[in-house]
MITOR-522144 format. One record per residue (C-alpha): residue in three letters; y, z, x. Coordinates in steps of 0.1 Angstrom, whole numbers, plus 5000, padded with zeros to 4 digits. Each point is the difference from the previous one (the first is absolute). Example, Ala and Ser with C-alpha at 12.3 -4.5 7.8 and 13.67 -1.06 7.14 Angstrom:
// residues 2
ALA495550785123 SER503449935014 
// end
This chain:
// residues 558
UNK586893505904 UNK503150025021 UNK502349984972 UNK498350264981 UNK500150255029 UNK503549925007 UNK500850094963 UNK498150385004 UNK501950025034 UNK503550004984 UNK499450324980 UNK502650064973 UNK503149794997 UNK503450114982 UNK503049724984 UNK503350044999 UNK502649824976 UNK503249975022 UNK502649854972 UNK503249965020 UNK503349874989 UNK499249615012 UNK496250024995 UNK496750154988 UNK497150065024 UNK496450144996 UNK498450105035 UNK496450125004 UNK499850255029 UNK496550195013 UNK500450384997 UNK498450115033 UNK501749705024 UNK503349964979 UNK499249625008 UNK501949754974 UNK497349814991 UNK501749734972 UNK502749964983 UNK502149754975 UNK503850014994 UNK502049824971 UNK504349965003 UNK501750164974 UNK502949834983 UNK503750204997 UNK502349894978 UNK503750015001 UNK501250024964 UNK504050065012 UNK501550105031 UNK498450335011 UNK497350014978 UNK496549995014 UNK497050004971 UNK496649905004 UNK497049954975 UNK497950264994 UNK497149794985 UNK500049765027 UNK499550345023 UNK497250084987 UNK498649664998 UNK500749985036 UNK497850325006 UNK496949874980 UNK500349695018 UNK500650125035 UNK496750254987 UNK497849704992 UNK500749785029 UNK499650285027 UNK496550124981 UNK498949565001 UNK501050025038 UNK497850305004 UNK497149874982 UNK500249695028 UNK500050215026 UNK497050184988 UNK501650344992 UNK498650154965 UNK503350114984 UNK497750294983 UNK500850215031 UNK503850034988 UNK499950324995 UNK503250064986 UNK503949824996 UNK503250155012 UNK503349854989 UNK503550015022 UNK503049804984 UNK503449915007 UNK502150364990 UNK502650034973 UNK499549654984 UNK500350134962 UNK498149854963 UNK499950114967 UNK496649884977 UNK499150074969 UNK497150244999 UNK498349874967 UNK500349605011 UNK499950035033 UNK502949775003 UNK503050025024 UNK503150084983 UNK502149845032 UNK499749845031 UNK499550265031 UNK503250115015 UNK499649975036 UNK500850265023 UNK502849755015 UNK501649964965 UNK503750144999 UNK500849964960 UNK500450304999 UNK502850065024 UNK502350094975 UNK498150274983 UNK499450155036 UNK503649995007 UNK500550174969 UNK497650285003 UNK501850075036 UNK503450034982 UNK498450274978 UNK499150235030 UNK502050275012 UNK501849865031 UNK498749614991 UNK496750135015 UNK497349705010 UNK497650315011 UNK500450214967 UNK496649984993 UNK498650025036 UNK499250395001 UNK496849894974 UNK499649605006 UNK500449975038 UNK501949704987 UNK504249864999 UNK500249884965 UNK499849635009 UNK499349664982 UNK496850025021 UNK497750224976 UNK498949974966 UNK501350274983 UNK503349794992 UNK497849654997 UNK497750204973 UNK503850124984 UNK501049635000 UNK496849864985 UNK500650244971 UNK503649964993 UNK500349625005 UNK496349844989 UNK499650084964 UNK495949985000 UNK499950315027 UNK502750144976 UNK497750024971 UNK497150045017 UNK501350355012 UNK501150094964 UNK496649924982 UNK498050175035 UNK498349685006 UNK501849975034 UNK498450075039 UNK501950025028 UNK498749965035 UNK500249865037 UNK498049715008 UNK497050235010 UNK499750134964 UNK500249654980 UNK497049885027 UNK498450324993 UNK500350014968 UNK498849674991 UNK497150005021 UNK498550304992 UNK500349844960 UNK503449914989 UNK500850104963 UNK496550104993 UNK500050345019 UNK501449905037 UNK501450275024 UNK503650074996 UNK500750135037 UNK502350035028 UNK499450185036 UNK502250215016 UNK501449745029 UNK501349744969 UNK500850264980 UNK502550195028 UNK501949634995 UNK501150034965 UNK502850264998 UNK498350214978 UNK497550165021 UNK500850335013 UNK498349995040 UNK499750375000 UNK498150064964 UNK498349705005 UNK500549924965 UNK502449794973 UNK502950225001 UNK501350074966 UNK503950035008 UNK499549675018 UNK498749844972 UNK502850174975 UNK503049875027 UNK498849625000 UNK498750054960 UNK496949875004 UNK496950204976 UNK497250125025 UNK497449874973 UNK500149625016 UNK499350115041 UNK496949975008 UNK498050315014 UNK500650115038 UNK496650015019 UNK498650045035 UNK500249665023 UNK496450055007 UNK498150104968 UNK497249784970 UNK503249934976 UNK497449774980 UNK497349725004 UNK500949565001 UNK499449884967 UNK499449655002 UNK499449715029 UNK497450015029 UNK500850345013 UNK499450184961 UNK499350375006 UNK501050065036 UNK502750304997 UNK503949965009 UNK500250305022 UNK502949955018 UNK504349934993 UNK502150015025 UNK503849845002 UNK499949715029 UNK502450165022 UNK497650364994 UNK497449785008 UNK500849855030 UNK500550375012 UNK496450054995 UNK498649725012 UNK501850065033 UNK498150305001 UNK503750245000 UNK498550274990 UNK501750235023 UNK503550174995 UNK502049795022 UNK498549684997 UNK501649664989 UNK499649654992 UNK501949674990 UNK499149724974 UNK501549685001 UNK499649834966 UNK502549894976 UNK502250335009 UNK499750235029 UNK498550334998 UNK499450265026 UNK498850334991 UNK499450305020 UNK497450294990 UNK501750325000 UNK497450214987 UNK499250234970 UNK503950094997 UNK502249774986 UNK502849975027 UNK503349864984 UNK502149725021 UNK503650055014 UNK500249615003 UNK499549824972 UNK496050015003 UNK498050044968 UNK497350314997 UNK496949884983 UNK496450074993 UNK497949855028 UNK496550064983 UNK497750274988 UNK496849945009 UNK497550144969 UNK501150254973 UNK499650335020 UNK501349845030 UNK503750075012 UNK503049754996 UNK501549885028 UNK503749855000 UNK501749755023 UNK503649905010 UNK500649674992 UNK502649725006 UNK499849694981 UNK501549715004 UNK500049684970 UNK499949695018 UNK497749945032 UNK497449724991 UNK502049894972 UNK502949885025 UNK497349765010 UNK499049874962 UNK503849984995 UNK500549765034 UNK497349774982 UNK500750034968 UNK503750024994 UNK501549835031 UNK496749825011 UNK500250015035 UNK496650095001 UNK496649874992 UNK498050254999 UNK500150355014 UNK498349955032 UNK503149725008 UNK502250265002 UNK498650145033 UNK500049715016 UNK503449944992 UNK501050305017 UNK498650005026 UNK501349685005 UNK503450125011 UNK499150375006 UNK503350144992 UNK502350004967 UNK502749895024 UNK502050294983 UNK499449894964 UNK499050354977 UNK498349994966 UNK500150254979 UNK497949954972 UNK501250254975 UNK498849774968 UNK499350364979 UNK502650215015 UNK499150175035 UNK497350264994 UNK499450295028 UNK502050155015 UNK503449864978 UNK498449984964 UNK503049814994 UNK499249744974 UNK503049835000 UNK499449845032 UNK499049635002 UNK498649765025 UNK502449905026 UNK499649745031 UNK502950025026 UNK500649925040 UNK499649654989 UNK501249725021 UNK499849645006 UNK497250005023 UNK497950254974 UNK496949794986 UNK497050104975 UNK498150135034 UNK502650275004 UNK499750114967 UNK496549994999 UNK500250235032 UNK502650204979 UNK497850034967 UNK497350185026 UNK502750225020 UNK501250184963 UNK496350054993 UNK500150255036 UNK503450054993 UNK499450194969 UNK497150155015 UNK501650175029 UNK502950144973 UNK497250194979 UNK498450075038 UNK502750195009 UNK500750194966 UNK496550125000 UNK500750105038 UNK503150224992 UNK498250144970 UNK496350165022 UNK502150035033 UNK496949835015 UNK500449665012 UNK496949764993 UNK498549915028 UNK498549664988 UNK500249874969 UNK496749874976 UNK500449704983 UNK498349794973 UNK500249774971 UNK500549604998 UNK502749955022 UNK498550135030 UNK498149735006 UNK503149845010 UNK499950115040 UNK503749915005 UNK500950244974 UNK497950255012 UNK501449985036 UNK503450014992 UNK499250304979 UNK498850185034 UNK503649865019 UNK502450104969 UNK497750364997 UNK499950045037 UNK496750144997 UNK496349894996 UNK498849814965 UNK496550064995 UNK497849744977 UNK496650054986 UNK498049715005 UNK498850024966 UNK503749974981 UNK498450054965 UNK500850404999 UNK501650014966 UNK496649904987 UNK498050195026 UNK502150354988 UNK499049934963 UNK496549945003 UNK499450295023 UNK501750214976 UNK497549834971 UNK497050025023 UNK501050395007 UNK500250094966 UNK497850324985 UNK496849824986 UNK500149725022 UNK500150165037 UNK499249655013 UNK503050065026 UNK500750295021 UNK503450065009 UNK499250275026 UNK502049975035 UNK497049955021 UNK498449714975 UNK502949784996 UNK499949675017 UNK501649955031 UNK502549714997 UNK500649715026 UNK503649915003 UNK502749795019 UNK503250195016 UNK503149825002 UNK502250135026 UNK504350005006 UNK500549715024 UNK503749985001 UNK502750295012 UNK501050264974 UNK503549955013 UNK499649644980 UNK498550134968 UNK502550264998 UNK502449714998 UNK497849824974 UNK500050234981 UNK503350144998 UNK501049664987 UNK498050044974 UNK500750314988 UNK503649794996 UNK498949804985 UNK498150194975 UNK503750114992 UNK501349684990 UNK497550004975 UNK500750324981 UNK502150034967 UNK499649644992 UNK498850034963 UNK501750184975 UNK498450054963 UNK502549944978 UNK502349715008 UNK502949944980 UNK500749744982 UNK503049854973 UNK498049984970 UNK498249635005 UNK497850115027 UNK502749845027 UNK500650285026 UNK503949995002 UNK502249995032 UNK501950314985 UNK496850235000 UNK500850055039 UNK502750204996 UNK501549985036 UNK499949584990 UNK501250094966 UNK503150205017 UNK500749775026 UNK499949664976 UNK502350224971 UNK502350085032 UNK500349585012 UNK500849944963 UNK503150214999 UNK501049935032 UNK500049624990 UNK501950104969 UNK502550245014 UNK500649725031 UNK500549724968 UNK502950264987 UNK501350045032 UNK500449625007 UNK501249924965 UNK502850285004 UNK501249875037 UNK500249654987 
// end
């Protein structure tokens, strides 16, 4: 009896599909508490294919997502919860990651391009050199964007120059293009037998080829990176019915909501108001501020972006943003590539072990440096090294670059509003690391503020699902949002010494700029020659005369 009451006491429930760059999750929250009432997660695998290059699967993606949707709805049938009361789905996804499937198979025609991959490099650089005055922010007056290895317009250009599948796809109008939003959407609401072909506004403000003012595919975008406007999928709302689950347990509830994890995150922190910001910590490092109904453009290197719109009649709002590539994945590559690690949690204990980096900086610049350099020929560096440095220092240093990089996009985002933050808002996986999180408050010199419920990425989406026109199961009014419990870190050391910190690292961030370069040159048999630095070439030409002419000279005086 108990059980069954329970069940009418919940009212209706709304999921969320939160597939990030290192895993898929599906969370079950209750509309009218915002309570996370289950959940499953699955690891996704990356693969490395050469240097630079960062692809995953997209049918092991979606897998992930039926299974992470199966396991959470068997959890909530033990626990008693009648999965009937999902009332809708929303979907938030890691941003820029680009595929390519074939519309009448409904097969892949590549691996994913991650959002991390730099491939395309080259291309990038080349576009620049087009621009009047080598230009990175040519296309920023309708993008909001630098022209960067970062977003898929120039992945989408790779795929169909270098794979010859998307090639002839595109020819014979077989091919789709879309984000990872629009392949889950797409194959869940059906799949080649009449599933939803859409995008929302938030993933598609990340592709170069959305114009942030018209809110639409811009056609002169389109004609500069030649890509046909037939394959993108249709901009929509981030909180409107795109179409209805076709198969599993939850068959008929509506998708209603699409939001870009970063957008998401925004939402579920409940910044609503111009002014407001917040932090995710996940495999990069985003922090976005709302600025309102205007797009405002950035000074210093932040992007402008579509934070959400909230319903088809509603208004867009934008954000500034600074993103950085590597924050939790500094911690996978400590495990992973140099092993010095376990598992993720070892990493604070480490730390904290020493409690200083006993002057040892990491800059992990594995993709280039992202805000505020976009310089992608940048490349991770270590230096202050010693004899007494050991993996504890490092680990220590691994978690400074993460607040490092932080207070860099802190202060860009400062110069830009002329309002200083007073406290900053913080969630995603890394914050449950309280180190981190504290030295965050001592590099910022102000407050860091965590929900107790870190799950907002997931929480945005499904309140923008459960707010949708013809579901209504979740008001986003002021006065009925939930009030959330949180922890406050506060500065605990002088600013005099984080000034100091800090200024170290903003040398070393230097030492690790203009490391790569495109096109190296070689002698023909792919060995790079000594004589290709010309001040070598010059100086070894120069000790071969000089031993000739002295040879001469001796001969003669004999």
């Amino acid at each position: 009896m108990a059980a069954s009451s329970n069940r009418i006491m919940l009212g209706p429930l709304v999921a969320a599909i939160d597939q990030g760059t290192s895993s898929t999750r599906f969370l079950v929250f209750n509309a009218k508490t915002a309570e996370l009432l289950s959940h499953h997660q699955v690891e996704i695998k990356q693969s490395f294919p050469k240097e630079g290059w960062v692809e995953e699967d997209p049918k092991e993606i979606l897998q992930s997502v039926y299974e992470c949707m199966d396991r959470t709805c068997e959890k909530l049938t033990q626990l008693n919860i009648d999965i009937s009361n999902i009332k809708a789905i929303g979907v938030t996804n890691q941003r820029e990651t680009t595929l390519v499937w074939d519309k009448e198979t409904g097969e892949p025609l590549y691996n994913a391009i991650v959002w991390l991959d730099l491939r395309t490099q080259s291309t990038v650089e080349r576009l620049i050199n087009k621009t009047p005055g080598r230009n990175k922010n040519h296309l920023k007056h309708k993008t909001g964007l630098p022209i960067s290895t970062y977003f898929s317009a120039v992945k989408l250009r790779w795929l169909m120059d270098n794979v010859e599948k998307v090639h002839e796809a595109v020819l014979s109008h077989r091919a789709m293009f879309g984000t990872v939003d629009s392949w889950l959407i797409w194959c869940l609401t059906g799949g080649k037998k009449g599933g939803v072909h859409c995008t929302d506004v938030t993933n598609a403000s990340r592709t170069m080829l959305f114009n942030i003012h018209t809110m639409d595919w811009d056609p002169e975008l389109c004609t500069y990176f030649d890509i046909p406007m037939e394959i993108l999928p249709k901009v929509r709302s981030s909180s409107e019915i795109y179409g209805l689950m076709k198969s599993g347990p939850l068959t008929g509830v509506p998708i209603s909501g699409c939001l870009g994890d970063q957008s998401a995150a925004l939402v579920g922190q409940m910044c609503f108001k111009d002014g407001q910001a917040k932090n995710t910590y996940g495999t990069g490092c985003f922090l976005l501020k709302n600025v309102g109904t205007k797009p405002v453009m950035s000074d210093h290197g932040l992007l402008t972006t579509v934070a959400y719109k909230l319903g088809r009649d509603k208004p867009a709002c934008y954000a500034l943003e600074g993103s950085v590539a590597i924050a939790g994945a500094v911690v996978r590559w400590l495990k992973d590539n140099l092993g010095i690690i376990q598992t993720s949690t070892e990493l604070e204990k480490l730390a904290a072990d020493v409690g200083t980096s006993y002057g040892c900086y990491f800059v992990p610049a594995f993709s280039g440096l992202y805000a505020p350099y976009w310089e992608p020929s940048a490349r991770g560096i270590i230096c202050g090294l010693t004899q007494f440095t050991n993996r504890s220092h490092l680990a220590f240093a691994a978690l400074e670059a993460v607040c490092f990089q932080t207070r860099e996009i802190l202060d860009a985002m400062n110069q830009d509003s002329g309002i200083h933050l007073s406290q900053l808002q913080v969630d995603g996986g890394m914050t449950s690391n309280r180190l981190l999180m504290q030295l965050q408050a001592d590099i910022l010199c102000i407050p860091v503020v965590k929900p107790s419920m870190p799950e907002t990425t997931a929480l945005g989406a499904a309140m923008a699902a459960g707010a949708a026109e013809g579901v209504s199961v979740w008001s986003l009014n002021p006065e009925d949002l939930t009030e959330v419990t949180s922890e406050k870190f506060e500065p605990q050391i002088n600013p005099e010494e984080s000034e100091l910190r800090y200024a170290r690292w903003k040398k070393a961030v230097q030492r690790a700029m203009n490391w790569e370069t495109t096109e190296p040159v070689n002698n023909g048999n792919e060995e790079t020659s000594i004589f290709s630095s010309v001040p070598l070439g010059f100086y070894i030409l120069g000790s071969m005369f000089m031993l000739i002419g002295a040879k001469y000279i001796a001969a003669g005086q004999k």
